[in-house]
C-alpha positions in Angstrom: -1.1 -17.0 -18.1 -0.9 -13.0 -18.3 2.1 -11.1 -16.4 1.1 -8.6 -13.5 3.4 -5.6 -12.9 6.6 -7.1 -11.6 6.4 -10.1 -13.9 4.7 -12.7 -11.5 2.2 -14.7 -13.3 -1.6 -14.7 -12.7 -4.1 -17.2 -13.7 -6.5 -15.7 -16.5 -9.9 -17.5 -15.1 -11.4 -18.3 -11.9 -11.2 -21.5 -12.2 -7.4 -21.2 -12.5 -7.3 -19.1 -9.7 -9.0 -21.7 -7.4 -6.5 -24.3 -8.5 -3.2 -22.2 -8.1 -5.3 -21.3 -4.3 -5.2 -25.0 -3.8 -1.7 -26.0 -5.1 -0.7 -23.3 -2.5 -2.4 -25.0 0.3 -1.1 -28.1 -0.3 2.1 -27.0 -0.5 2.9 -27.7 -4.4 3.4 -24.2 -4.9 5.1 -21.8 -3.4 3.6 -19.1 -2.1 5.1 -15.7 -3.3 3.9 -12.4 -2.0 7.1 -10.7 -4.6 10.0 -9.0 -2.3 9.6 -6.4 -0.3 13.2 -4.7 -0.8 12.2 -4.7 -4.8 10.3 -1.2 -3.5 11.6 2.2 -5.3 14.1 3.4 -3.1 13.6 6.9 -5.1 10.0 6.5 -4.9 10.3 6.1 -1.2 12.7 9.4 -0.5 10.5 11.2 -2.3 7.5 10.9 -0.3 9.3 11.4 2.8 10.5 14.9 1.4 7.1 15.7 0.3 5.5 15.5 3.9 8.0 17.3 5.2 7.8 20.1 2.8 4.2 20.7 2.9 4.2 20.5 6.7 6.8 23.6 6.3 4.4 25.4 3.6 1.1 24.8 5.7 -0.4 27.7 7.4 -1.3 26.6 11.6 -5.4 27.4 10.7 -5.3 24.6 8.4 -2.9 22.5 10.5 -5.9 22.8 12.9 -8.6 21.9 10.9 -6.7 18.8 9.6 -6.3 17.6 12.8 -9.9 17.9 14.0 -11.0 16.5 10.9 -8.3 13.7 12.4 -9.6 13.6 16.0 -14.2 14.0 14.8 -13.5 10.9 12.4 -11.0 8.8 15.1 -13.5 9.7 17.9 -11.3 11.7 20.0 -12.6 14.9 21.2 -10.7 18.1 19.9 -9.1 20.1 22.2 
């Protein structure tokens, strides 16, 4: 069976795939989504800064045009 990213295993056919669907179901298997703490911490900072700093950089016309772009494709009229 080929590896995916974080090591899990994958089946390498359809077929396979159906079977290890149906192990799952009835319950021979467990079902493993991989764990959610095993995210980049780093990774995770780092996008956090990066909003915040091009928020800071951003002049207000575009802040304005990003945000009726936001509002014409959620429905809301712009103010």
């Amino acid at each position: 069976m080929p590896t995916g990213p974080k090591g899990e295993r994958h089946p390498a056919d359809v077929i396979g795939n159906a079977v290890k669907v149906m192990c799952i179901l009835a319950g021979e298997e467990p079902e493993d989504y991989g764990d959610a703490s095993a995210k980049n911490q780093a990774a995770a900072d780092l996008g956090r800064k990066g909003g915040k700093k091009r928020a800071e950089r951003m002049v207000p016309e575009r802040s304005g045009e990003i945000a009726q772009k936001a509002a014409a494709t959620t429905g809301h009229a712009a103010m």
